[in-house]
C-alpha positions in Angstrom: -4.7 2.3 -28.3 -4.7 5.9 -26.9 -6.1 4.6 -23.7 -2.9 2.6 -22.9 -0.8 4.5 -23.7 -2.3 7.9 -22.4 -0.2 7.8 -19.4 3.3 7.3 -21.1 2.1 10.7 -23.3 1.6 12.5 -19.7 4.8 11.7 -18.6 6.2 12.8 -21.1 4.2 15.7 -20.9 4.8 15.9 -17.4 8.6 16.1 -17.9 9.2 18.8 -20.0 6.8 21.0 -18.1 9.3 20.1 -15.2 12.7 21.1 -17.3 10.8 24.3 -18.3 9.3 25.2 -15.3 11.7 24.2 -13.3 14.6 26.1 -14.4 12.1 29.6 -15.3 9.8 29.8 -12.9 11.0 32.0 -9.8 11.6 30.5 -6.4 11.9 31.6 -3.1 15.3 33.8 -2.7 17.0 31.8 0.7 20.3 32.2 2.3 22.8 29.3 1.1 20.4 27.8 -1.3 19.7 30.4 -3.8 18.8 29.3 -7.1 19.8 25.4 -6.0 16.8 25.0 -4.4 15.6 24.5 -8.1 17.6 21.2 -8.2 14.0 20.2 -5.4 12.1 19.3 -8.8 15.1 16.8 -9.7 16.5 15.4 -6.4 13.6 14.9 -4.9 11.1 13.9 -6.7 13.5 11.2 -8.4 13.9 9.8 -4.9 9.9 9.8 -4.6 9.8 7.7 -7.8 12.6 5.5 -6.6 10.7 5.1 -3.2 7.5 3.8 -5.2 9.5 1.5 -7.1 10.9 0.0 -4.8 7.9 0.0 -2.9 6.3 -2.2 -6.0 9.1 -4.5 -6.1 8.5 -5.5 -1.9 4.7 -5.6 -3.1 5.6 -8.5 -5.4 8.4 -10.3 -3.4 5.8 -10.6 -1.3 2.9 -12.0 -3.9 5.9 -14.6 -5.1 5.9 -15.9 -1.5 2.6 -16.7 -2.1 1.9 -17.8 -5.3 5.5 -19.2 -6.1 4.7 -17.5 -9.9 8.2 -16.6 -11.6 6.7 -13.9 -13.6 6.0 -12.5 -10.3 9.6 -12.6 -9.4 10.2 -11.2 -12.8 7.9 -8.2 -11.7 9.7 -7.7 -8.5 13.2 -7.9 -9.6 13.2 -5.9 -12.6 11.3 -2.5 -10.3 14.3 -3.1 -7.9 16.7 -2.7 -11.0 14.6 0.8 -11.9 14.2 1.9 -8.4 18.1 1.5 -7.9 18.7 2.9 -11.1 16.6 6.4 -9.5 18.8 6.0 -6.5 21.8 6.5 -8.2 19.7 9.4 -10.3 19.5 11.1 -6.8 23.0 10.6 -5.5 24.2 12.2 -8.3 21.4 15.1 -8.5 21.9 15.2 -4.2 26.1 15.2 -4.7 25.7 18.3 -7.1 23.4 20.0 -4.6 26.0 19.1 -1.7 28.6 21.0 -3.5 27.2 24.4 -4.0 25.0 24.7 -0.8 27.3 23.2 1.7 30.8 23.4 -0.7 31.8 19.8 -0.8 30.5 16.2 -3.3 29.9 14.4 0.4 29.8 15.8 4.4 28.7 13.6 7.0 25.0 13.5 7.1 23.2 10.9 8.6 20.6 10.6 5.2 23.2 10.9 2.7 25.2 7.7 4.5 21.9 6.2 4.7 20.8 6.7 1.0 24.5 5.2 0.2 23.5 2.3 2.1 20.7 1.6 1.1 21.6 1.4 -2.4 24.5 -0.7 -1.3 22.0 -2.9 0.2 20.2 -2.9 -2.9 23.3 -3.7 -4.9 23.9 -6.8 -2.7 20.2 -8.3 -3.5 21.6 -8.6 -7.1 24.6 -10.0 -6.5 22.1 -12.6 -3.9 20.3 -13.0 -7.5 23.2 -13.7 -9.4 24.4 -16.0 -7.2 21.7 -18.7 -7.4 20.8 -20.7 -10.6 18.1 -22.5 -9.5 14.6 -20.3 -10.6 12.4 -21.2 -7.5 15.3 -20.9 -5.3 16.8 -17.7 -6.2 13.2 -16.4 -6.7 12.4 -17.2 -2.8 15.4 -16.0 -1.3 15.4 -13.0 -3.2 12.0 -12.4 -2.7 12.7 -12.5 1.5 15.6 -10.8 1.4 13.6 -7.8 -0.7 11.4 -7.0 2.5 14.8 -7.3 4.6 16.4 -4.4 2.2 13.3 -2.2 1.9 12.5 -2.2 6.1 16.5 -1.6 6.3 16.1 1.4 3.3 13.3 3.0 5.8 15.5 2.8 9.2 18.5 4.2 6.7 16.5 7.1 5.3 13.3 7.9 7.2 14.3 7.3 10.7 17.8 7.4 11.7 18.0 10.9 9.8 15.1 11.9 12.4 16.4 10.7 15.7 20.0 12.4 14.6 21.8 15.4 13.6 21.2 16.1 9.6 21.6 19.2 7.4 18.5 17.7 5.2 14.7 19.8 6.0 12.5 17.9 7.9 15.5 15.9 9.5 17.7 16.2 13.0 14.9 19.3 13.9 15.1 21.0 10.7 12.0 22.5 9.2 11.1 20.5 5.8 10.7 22.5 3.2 7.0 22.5 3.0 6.6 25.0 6.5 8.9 27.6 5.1 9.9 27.9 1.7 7.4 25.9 -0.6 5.6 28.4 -2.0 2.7 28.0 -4.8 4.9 28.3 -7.9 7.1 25.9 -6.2 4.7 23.6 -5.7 3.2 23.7 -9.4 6.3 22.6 -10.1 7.4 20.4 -7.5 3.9 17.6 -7.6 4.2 17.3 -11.1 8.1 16.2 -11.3 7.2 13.8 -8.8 4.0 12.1 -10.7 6.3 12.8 -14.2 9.2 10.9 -13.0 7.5 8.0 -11.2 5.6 7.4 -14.6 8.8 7.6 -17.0 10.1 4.7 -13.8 6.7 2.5 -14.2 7.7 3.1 -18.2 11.2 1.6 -17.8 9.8 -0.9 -15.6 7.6 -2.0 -18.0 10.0 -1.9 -21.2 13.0 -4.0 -19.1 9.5 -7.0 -18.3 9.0 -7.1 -21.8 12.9 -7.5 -23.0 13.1 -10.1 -20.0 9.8 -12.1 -21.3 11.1 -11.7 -25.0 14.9 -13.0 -24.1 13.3 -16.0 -22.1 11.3 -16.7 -25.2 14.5 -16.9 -27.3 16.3 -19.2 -24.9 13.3 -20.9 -24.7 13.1 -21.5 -28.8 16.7 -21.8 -28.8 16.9 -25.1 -26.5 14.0 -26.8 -28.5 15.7 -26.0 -31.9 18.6 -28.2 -29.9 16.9 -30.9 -29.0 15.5 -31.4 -32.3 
């Protein structure tokens, strides 16, 4: 038992080591950021765990397109629903950061439009979902339009941001954080989050298969019981 469940444990773990940390530990004393540079360990590092999500859900779009399995379209649709779910995690956490560093919810920077886009994108792959009633049908062009939204989510948020002005590090020529201001107890800190909240995601992810596989059972059970 403890071997399966071992990694839920270190998330946990993993988690509240972050909260502590993360708010007691000192940090590098920069111009504008200040102590918001904390809010690295949250922002961040949910996006990371969103970014893997999402990454597993184009992993199995793809496997449905070749093995035409529905439980493999289960798989795919339900990390899109937790990776989104991070987005919106690091919106929110990335809005708050906004205010206090550059004194307003929303400017105009090239990844922040693209990280509202791509969850817009995202949104619209459900509403694709909902759409269709046929299984296999809904399942294929769901599963296609999954590597459309994940190639559009890189342009959005990895390379437009690079080839244009952005107040994000590491984007439009600015250092990323790592060559100036990452130190060591930052870094304790900052890998941590990252592997903590990417396993709570993988957690969710899990929990939503199950109550998917247990509500198709029921419906399942339900339309026998009828046609008795």
């Amino acid at each position: 038992m403890m071997r399966s469940v071992w990694w839920k444990y270190a998330a946990i773990i993993l988690l509240i080591y972050t909260f502590i940390a993360g708010f007691l530990l000192d940090v590098p004393r920069l111009p504008i950021l200040h102590e918001t540079i904390r809010n690295l360990y949250f922002h961040v590092s949910m996006w990371f765990g969103m970014i893997i999500l999402l990454v597993c859900s184009l992993v199995y779009s793809i496997r449905y397109l070749g093995n035409s399995d529905l439980k493999t379209d289960l798989w795919a649709s339900e990390a899109a629903k937790v990776g989104v779910f991070f987005g919106f995690l690091g919106l929110a956490t990335g809005m708050l950061w906004a205010k206090y560093t550059w004194g307003a919810w929303w400017v105009n920077d090239s990844k922040l439009n693209g990280a509202a886009a791509s969850i817009l994108v995202y949104l619209a792959y459900f509403m694709l979902r909902n759409s269709l009633d046929e299984e296999q049908k809904r399942a294929r062009i769901s599963a296609v339009y999954s590597i459309f939204a994940f190639s559009l989510m890189m342009v959005f948020i990895m390379i437009l941001p690079r080839l244009t002005d952005s107040l994000h590090p590491g984007n439009g020529g600015n250092p990323s954080f790592g060559k100036y201001d990452l130190d060591s107890n930052m870094r304790m800190v900052f890998y941590p989050a990252i592997i903590g909240w990417t396993l709570i995601g993988v957690w969710i992810w899990q929990i939503r298969i199950r109550m998917a596989l247990i509500k198709e059972a029921m419906y399942t059970l339900e339309d026998s019981r009828k046609q008795e």
